[in-house]
N, C-alpha and C positions, 0 to 999 in steps of 0.2 A: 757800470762797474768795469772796471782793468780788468786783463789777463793777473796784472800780477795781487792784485785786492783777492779775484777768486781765487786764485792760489794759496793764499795768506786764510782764506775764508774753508777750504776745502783740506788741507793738510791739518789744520784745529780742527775742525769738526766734522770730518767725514773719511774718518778714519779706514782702511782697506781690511780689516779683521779689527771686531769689536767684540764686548762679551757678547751684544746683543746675533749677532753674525753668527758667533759661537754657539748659541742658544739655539736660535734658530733651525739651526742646520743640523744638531743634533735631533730636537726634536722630529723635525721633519725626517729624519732618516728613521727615527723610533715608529713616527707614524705609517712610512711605504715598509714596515715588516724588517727593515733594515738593521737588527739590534744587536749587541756587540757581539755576542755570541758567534755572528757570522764570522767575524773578523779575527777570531782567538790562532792562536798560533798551530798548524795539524802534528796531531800525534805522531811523529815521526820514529822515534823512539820505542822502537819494534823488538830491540834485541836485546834492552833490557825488561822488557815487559811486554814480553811474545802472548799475554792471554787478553792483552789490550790494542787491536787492532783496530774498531770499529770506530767511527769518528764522525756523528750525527750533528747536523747543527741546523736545530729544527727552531726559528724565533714565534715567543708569543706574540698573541695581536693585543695583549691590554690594551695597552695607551693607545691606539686608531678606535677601539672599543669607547673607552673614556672620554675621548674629545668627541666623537660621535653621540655618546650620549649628550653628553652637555648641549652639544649645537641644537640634536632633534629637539631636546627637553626646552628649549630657551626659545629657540626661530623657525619652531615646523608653523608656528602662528606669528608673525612676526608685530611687533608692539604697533599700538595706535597713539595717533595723536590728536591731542585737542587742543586748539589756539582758543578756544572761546568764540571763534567765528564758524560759523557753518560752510560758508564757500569757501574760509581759507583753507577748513581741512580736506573737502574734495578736491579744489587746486593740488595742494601736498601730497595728493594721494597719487593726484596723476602725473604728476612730477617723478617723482616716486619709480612708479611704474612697478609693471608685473615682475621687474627683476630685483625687485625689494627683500625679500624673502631669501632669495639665492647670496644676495650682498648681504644680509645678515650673519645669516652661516658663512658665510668667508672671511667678515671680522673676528665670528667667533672663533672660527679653527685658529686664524692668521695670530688672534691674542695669546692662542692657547699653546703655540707654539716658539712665541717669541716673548713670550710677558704682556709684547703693545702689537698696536698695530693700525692703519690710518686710514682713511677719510678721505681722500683726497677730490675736489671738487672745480670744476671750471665752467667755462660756458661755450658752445660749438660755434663754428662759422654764421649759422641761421640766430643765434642769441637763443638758443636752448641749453637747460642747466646740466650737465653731465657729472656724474661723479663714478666711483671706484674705490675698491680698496686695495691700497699699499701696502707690501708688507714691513712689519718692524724693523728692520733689518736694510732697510732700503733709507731709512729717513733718519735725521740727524738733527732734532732740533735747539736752539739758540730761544733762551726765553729771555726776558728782560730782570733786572736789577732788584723788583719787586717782592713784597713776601710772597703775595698771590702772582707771580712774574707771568705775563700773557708770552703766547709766541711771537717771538720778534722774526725768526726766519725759517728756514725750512730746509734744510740741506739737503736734496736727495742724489742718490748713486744707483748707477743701473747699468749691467751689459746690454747692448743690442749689436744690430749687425749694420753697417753702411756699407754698399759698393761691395758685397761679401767678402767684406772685413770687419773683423769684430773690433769693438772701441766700448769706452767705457764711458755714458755720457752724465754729468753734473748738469745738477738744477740746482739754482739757487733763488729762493723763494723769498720777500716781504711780502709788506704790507699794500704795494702799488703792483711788482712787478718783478718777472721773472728772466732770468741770468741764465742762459744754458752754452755750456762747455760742456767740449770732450777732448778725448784725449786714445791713441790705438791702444787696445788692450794686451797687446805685445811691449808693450813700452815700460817699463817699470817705472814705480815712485821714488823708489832710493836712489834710481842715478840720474833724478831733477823731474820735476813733474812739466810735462809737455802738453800745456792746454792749446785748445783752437775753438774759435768759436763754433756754437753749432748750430750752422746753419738750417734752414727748415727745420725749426724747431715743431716738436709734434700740435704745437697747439697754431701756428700758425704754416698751415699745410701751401707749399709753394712759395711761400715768401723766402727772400735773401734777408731776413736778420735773427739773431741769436735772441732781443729782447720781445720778452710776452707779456703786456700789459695787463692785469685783471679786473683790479677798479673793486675788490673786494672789499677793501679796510682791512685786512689782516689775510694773512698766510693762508691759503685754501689748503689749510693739512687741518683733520680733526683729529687727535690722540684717543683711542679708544682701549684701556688699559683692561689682562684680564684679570686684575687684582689691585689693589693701595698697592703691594710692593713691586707690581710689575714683573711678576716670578712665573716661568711657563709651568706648566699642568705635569709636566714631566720630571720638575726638580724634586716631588713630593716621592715617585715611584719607581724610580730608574733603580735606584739600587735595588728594591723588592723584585723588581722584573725581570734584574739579571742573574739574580739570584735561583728565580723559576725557572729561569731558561737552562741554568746551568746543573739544575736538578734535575731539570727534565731528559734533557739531553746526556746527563749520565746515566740515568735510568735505561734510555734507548741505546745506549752503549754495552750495557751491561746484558740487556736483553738479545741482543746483537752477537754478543761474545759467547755468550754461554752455547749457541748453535753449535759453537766448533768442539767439536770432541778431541781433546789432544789426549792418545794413550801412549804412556810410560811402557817400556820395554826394558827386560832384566833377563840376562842370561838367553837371548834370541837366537837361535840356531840357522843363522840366515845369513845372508853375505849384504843384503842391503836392504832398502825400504820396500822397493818396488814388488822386491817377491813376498814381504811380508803383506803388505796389500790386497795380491795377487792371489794368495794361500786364504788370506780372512774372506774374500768376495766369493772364490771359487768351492772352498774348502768348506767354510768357517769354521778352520781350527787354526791354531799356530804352535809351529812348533818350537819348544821348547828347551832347554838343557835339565837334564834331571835333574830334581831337587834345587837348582838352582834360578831359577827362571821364573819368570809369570808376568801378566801383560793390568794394568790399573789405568784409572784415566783421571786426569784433574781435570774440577769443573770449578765454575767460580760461584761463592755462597753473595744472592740479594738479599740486601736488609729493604722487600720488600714495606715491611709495615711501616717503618722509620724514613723508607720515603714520599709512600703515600700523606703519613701525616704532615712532612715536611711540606709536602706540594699542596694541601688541604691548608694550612698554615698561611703559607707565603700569598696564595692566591685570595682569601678571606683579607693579609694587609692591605693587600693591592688595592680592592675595592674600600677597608676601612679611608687610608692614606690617600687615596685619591679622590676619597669622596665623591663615590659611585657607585649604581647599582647592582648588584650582583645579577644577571638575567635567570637565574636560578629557578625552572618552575614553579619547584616544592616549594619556594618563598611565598609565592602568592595565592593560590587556590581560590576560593567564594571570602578574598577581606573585605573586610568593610571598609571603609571608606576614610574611616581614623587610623587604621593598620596601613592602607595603600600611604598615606601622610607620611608614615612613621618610616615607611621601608626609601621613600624619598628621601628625608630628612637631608641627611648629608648630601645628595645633589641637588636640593633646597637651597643649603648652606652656600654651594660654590657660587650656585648660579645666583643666588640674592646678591654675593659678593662682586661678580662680573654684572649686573645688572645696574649696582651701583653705580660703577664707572660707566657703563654703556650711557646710563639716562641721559648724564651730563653732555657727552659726547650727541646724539641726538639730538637735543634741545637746541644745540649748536648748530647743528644739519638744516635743523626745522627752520629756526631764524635766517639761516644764508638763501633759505629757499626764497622765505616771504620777503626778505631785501629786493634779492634778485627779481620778485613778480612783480612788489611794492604791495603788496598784503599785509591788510593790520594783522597783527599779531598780540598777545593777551604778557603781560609781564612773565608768566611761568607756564608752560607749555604741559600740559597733562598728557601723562601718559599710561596707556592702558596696556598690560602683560601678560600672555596666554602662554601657560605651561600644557608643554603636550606629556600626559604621561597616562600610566594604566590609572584607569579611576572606577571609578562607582555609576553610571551615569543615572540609574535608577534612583540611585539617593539623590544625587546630585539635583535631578528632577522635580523629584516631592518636595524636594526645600525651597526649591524657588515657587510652585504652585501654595504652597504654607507662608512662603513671604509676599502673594499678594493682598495689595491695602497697608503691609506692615512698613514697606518699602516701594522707594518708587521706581517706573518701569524703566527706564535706563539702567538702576544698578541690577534689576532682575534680569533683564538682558545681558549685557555682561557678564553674568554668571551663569548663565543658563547653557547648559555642556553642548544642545546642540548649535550654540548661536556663534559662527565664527569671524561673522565681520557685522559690528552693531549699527555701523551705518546704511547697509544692504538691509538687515533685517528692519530696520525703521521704517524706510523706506518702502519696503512690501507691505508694513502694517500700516502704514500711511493709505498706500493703496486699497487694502482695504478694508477702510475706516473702522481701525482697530487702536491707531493708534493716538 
């Protein structure tokens, strides 16, 4: 590929501010406590509303609260897989490896923030399989002409630093092989884009050329969507959020203000403040002009109750609208086991949603693995999903010791609350001869 084909290829699709860019970056700023409330304009305006000086800008944590739930809820047990081979799934697993779990939770956040977010996969100097996730925000995909259109390319954009200088470098990704340009990050787009190849590209460490050949058959980017519309977690509650922030924070305003005691003075027999001051501290009296005089003070009246309910309100949509749990003790006490169900429901709902598209994504994973080892593999890749959430474990217990004989010991195991990887516990019971 040209300097000038990538250019023609990177000015179409790999735009410098996208919605998805937009998305992103808001989100993430929701998620570090960063909410706009910080950002509002300061109460400067002191001398027409001298009882309003106090200018709090305290952000909630919902949304870090929200995405957090969902990750724990979804990847504190991270899905299993089944090819129908028994070696191929401990191969998979050790491929995998102990940072499985961690890369879970970093699609899930990375989705939840951007709508998408990727997969990305190669193979290291020794021919071991490496992968990672990309954020949304970073990739640019080109699918083909098709209803079901596959990925034809892969556009990615990324800062780093060469020679400590910061540059901006392009990957351009098929189905054989990888295209890497950059370009200084000083340089702007509008007044002509200045590519150069980039050399030592990160996948081929010491070499003098820009191209990285992979031998994949298609684009090493996996799309891991965290919905059908590809909409982040934040577009359902931002306004609810700012809206708590903005109650709360005039609340603390208001509670702030009302310290100051401003008293009125009428008919003062004084030549200036200081002595009047001076007279109240020392004295505690002041004096006066006959009949004409007297000292009152404005304070300012809270419509406590109408903001409590406001803030009780806004914080119950939060959790409706974003479909999450309220951590609310008094919600839970000794439920049973259909009530803990119930009080999930809606982070049921998202995460069944986001699971959906994960599956696909996954299956995708699994087969790039067994290519890459040459392991058979089964036409549909089974997948098994552990929800971490408050439960019942006592019930949970008795039903699977009530469903032996009725069912067989594999689905009893997987459902059995304390079993959390059913090829280890096989295995023990194999040892012994239990199983």
């Amino acid at each position: 590929m040209t300097i000038d084909e990538a250019k023609q290829m990177i000015k179409k699709y790999a735009p410098e501010i996208s919605p998805v860019i937009l998305k992103e970056m808001t989100a993430r700023r929701y998620y570090d406590m960063q909410n706009d409330v910080l950002f509002q304009k300061e109460n400067k305006n002191t001398e027409e509303t001298p009882l309003r000086t106090a200018d709090n800008r305290v952000p909630s944590a919902f949304f870090p609260l929200l995405v957090d739930q969902k990750a724990a809820y979804m990847f504190s047990y991270p899905p299993l897989f089944d090819t129908g081979y028994e070696d191929t799934d401990k191969q998979i697993a050790e491929v995998l490896g102990d940072g499985f779990p961690r890369i879970c939770k970093r699609l899930c956040k990375a989705a939840s923030f951007a709508g998408i977010a990727w997969l990305h996969y190669w193979t290291d100097g020794r021919g071991g399989f490496r992968y990672t996730v990309i954020p949304g925000a970073q990739v640019s995909p080109v699918y083909t002409q098709e209803a079901d259109g596959a990925l034809q390319y892969a556009v990615r954009m990324y800062e780093t630093v060469l020679d400590g200088e910061g540059c901006i470098v392009y990957e351009i990704w098929d189905d054989t092989e990888c295209h890497a340009f950059m370009r200084a990050a000083r340089d702007s787009v509008d007044d002509g884009l200045r590519l150069y190849p980039m050399f030592a590209a990160p996948y081929d460490a010491g070499g003098r050329v820009n191209i990285y050949r992979h031998g994949f058959g298609r684009p090493p980017f996996i799309p891991f969507a965290n919905n059908d519309r590809q909409a982040s977690d934040l577009e359902r509650v931002k306004g609810l959020i700012d809206t708590y922030d903005k109650t709360y924070n005039g609340f603390a305003n208001d509670l702030e203000d009302i310290q100051e005691v401003i008293m009125v003075l009428s008919g003062y027999s004084g030549t200036d403040l200081a002595g009047f001051l001076e007279n109240l501290k020392k004295y505690k009296t002041v004096k006066i002009d006959d009949g004409e005089g007297g000292v009152s003070t404005l304070n300012i009246d809270i419509p406590v109750e109408a903001r409590e309910k406001m803030l009780s309100i806004t914080e119950k949509a939060i959790f409706t609208q974003g479909q999450g749990v309220n951590p609310d003790p008094q919600r839970f006490g000794n439920a049973s086991g259909v009530a803990l169900k119930f009080l999930y429901s809606l982070l049921e709902l998202k995460a069944g949603d986001m699971q959906t598209e994960f599956s696909a994504g996954f299956s995708v994973l699994v087969r790039a693995i067994c290519a890459h080892l040459g392991l058979p593999c089964s036409s549909t890749v089974g997948q098994t999903w552990t929800r971490n959430c408050v439960r019942n474990d006592e019930e949970l217990a008795s039903i699977a010791v009530q469903s032996v004989g009725l069912l067989s010991k594999d689905t009893i195991l997987r459902n059995h609350p304390f079993v959390e990887n059913i090829l280890t516990e096989t295995e023990k019971l194999e040892r012994e001869g239990k199983y």
